[in-house]
C-alpha positions, 0 to 999 in steps of 0.5 A: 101735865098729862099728855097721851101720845095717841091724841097729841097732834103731830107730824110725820116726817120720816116714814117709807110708804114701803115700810108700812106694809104689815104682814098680812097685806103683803100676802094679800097682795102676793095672792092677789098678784099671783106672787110666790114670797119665801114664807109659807106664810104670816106667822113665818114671815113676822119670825124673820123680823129679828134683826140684827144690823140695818142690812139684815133689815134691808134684805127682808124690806126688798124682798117683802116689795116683790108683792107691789105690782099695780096702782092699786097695791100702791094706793091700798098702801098708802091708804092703810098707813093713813087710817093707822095714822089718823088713829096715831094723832097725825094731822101732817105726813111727809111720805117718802117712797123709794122708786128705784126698788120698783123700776128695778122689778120691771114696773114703771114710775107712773105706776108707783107715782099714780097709785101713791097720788090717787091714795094721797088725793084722799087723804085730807078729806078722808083722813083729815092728814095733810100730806106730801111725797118725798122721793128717796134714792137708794145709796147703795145704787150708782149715782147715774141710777139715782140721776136717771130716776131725778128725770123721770120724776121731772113730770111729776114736779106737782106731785114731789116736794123733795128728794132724799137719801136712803137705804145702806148707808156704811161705804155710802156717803152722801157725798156719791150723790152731790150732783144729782142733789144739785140737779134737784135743787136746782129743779125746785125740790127741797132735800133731806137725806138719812145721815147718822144712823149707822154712819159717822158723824162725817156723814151728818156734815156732808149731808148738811154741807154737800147736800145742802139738806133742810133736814137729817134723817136719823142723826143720832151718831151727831152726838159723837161730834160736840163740834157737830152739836154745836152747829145742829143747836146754833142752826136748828137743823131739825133731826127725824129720829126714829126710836123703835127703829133705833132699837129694833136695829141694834143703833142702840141696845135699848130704848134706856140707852136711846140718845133723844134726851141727851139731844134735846138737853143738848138744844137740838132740834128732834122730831119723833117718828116711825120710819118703817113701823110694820118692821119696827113694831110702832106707828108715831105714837108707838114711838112717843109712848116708847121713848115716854116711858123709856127715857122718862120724858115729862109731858111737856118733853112730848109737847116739845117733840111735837111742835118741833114736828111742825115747825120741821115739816115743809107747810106754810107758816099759817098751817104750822101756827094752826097745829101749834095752837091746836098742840097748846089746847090738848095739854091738860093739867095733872 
């Protein structure tokens, strides 16, 4: 069957707002802002995007954050990946932001918080997305940091559904933050936690086992542990692989090499996504197209991808079996 990526309805479940701010806009925003970035300008800050490791990402990622100042940046944001989105064939996005990477530049959580809300407040109406925020903890920062960040989140209950675990993962377990995933869990959050992109396969099975996590970011360096496989498929533990990012970041040499086919040979459960995409060079459906092409999936590969994208996300059952009815009526016959 024919199936094209743009139409194809999904989810989006691993996406950093903050990665999705393009290189225009964050000069827009340092101008607006009275911000001086180390690029005299667009075209010298997109040559900066080779990278060669997730850390050489990471440098450039937080420094770009320097342009986000105000509940209005935030809410221009958050709206600008929306109308991508749309666009992209999402009808459902779980969001993650990353607040401690902005309490460390002086600005207040209310203000990241309330520009995002205001963004997401529109979303359904505007958009036709439903949507849901998921904060991050920053791995390479102290515990007691991601704790403090836990408290200040508490008021905003109503507006977070879970916690997760990003940023430089080598020399960063998830077992550093077992505490303050228990403190969330018990204040009501859901957890997921990137594990397996650069770090071992060890790491997958402390996100699962001390974090106790409902889903795993990345998770591609599963397949280097067939005992690990073999519980990812008997549990179905969904994993939010991101392809381009996969590439851009040397996880994998190229997108022929990408283990996603092997994984969902293996039964595990995949989703598709697109992490940071103003880094990577593709929304979500950028992703599929990639992965369509590069690893030869058949149209009815791509309409596994996306339900397991539903059944993976955190709305209810009712919604999830409304997108896989509408997936079964975009397939059309060759």
């Amino acid at each position: 069957m024919t199936i094209d990526p743009r139409t194809l309805p999904k989810a989006e479940l691993h996406i950093h707002i903050e990665g999705t701010f393009e290189p225009a806009q964050i000069f827009q925003f340092a101008q607006r802002n009275n911000v001086k970035l180390a690029y005299p300008n667009v075209a010298a800050l997109e040559e900066a995007y080779k990278f060669t490791d997730l850390q050489s990402f990471l440098n450039l990622y937080y420094a770009a954050m320097a342009a986000l100042r105000t509940e209005r940046d935030f809410e221009e944001l958050t709206i600008a990946y929306l109308q991508r989105a749309k666009a992209q064939g999402v009808r459902h996005a779980e969001i993650f932001f990353d607040p401690q990477a902005h309490l460390e530049r002086g600005l207040s959580f209310d203000t990241v918080i309330n520009g995002l809300w205001a963004a997401l407040q529109r979303s359904s109406g505007e958009f036709g997305i439903t949507t849901a925020l998921i904060m991050c903890f920053l791995r390479d920062q102290p515990e007691s940091s991601a704790m403090q960040t836990l408290e200040l989140a508490l008021p905003h209950r109503d507006k977070i559904i879970g916690v997760g675990l990003d940023s430089a993962e080598l020399g960063n377990p998830p077992s550093k933050f077992q505490a303050v995933f228990d403190r969330a869990r018990a204040a009501g959050f859901l957890t997921v936690a990137h594990a397996g992109e650069e770090g071992p396969p060890e790491y997958v099975w402390q996100a699962l086992e001390l974090l106790k996590v409902s889903r795993v970011d990345h998770g591609v360096r599963s397949m280097e542990d067939p005992l690990l496989v073999k519980h990812l498929a008997q549990t179905q533990i969904p994993l939010t692989v991101c392809p381009l990012s996969n590439v851009r970041l040397r996880v994998v040499d190229r997108m022929a090499d990408h283990p996603l086919k092997r994984m969902m040979e293996a039964g595990l459960c995949c989703t598709v996504n697109s992490d940071d995409p103003a880094y990577f060079g593709g929304y979500v459906a950028d992703n599929f197209s990639a992965v369509q092409q590069g690893l030869q999936l058949t149209g009815d590969d791509l309409m596994q991808l996306a339900r397991n994208s539903f059944t993976s996300s955190f709305i209810d059952d009712l919604s999830k079996q409304h997108y896989l009815d509408e997936i079964d009526g975009v397939a059309a016959p060759t």
